[in-house]
Steps between C-alpha positions, in 0.01 A plus 500: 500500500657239289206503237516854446901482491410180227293757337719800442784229395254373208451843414826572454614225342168586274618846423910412439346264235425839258765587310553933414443568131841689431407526112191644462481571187418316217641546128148502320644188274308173554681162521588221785786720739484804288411718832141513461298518863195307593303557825318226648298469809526170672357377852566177591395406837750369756428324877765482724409329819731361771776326293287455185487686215238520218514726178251299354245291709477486884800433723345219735692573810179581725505838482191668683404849396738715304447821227370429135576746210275525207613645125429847424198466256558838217134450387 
């Protein structure tokens, strides 16, 4: 029970980490903050285990088990 209750509160705290794009539209002129989008995929793997947390690595609390996620591959 508490592992799944861990679970939903690192998704959460996951998904209240993406912001809503409120301007999306872009101007068409190029240059640094000139409101020009770009869209890029990134999956970085994260472990959280007991009261260890890895976003890079592995969290070396003696974990046994658990769920792995692999990247989308867009071949």
């Amino acid at each position: 029970m508490l592992k799944k209750a861990m679970a939903v509160a690192g998704a959460v705290a996951m998904l209240s980490l993406a912001a809503p794009a409120h301007a999306d539209i872009t101007s068409g002129a190029g240059g640094i903050a000139s409101g020009n989008q770009l869209h890029l995929p990134i999956v970085i793997p994260v472990n959280v285990c007991g009261n260890a947390v890895a976003v890079v690595g592995g969290a070396l609390a003696g974990c046994k088990g658990g769920a792995f996620a692999h990247a989308p591959s867009h071949h």
